[in-house]
C-alpha positions as CSV (number, residue, x, y, z in Angstrom):
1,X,-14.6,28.0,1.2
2,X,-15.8,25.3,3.8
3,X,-17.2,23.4,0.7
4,X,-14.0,22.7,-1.1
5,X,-12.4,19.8,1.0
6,X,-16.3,18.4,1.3
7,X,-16.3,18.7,-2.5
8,X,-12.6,17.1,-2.5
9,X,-13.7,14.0,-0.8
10,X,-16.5,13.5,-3.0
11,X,-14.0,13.4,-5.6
12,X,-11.7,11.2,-4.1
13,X,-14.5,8.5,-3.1
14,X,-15.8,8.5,-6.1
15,X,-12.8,8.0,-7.8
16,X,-11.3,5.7,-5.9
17,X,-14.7,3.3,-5.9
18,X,-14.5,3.7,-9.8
19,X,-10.9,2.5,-10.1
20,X,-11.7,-0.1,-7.7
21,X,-14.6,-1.2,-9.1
22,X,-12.6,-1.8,-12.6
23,X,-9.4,-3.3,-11.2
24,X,-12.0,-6.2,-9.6
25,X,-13.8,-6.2,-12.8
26,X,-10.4,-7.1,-14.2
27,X,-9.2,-9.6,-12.3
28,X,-12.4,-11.4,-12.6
29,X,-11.8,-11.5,-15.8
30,X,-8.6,-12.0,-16.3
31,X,-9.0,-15.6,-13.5
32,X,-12.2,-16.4,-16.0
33,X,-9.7,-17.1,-18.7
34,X,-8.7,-20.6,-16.9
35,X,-4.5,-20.5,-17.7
36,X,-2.9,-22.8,-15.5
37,X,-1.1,-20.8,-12.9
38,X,1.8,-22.7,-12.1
39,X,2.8,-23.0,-8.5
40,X,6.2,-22.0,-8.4
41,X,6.1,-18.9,-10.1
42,X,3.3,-17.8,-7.6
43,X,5.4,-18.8,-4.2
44,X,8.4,-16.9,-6.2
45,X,6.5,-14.1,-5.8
46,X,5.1,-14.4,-2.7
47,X,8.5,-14.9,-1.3
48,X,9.4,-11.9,-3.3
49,X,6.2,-9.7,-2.0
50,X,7.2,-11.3,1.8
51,X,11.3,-9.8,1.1
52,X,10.1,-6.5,0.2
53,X,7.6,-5.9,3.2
54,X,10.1,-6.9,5.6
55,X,13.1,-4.6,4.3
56,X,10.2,-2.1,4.5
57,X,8.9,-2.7,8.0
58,X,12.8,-2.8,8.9
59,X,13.3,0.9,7.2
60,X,10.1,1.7,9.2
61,X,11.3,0.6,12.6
62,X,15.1,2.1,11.8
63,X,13.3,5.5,10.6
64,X,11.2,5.6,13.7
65,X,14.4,4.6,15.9
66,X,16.2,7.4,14.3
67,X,13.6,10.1,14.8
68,X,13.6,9.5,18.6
69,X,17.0,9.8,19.0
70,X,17.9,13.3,16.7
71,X,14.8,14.3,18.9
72,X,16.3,13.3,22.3
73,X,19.6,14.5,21.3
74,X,18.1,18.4,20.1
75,X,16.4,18.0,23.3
76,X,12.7,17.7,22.5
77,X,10.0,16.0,24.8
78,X,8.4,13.1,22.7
C-alpha cells in the first residue's frame, strides 16, 4: 500500500502537465488569430479580476480573524 499515493502523484503530474500543456497550446493559438483586442474591454476585466481578489483576500483575513477568536474564546492555545 506505500505505492498508491506514489502512484497518485504520478497521475496528478502527468495530468496536470497535459492540461497545461493544451491550455498554452490554446492560447497560442487563439492570440495567433490577430483580432484586435480592444483596450477597454481588457481593463474592464482587469478591474473586474482586481474586485474579486480583494473581496477574496478580505473573506480570507475576516475568516482567519474569526478563527482566532472562537479559538480564544473555547480556550485553545494557538
Amino acid at each position: 500500500m506505500d505505492w498508491v499515493p506514489i502512484a497518485f502523484i504520478i497521475f496528478k503530474v502527468v495530468v496536470f502537465g497535459t492540461g497545461m500543456f493544451l491550455a498554452i497550446k490554446w492560447h497560442y493559438e487563439q492570440g495567433k488569430k490577430d483580432r484586435p483586442i480592444e483596450r477597454r474591454a481588457v481593463l474592464r476585466v482587469a478591474g473586474k479580476v482586481a474586485l474579486a481578489v480583494g473581496v477574496f483576500v478580505i473573506l480570507l483575513v475576516g475568516l482567519l480573524y474569526a478563527t482566532f477568536a472562537v479559538s480564544r474564546r473555547l480556550g485553545l492555545a494557538m
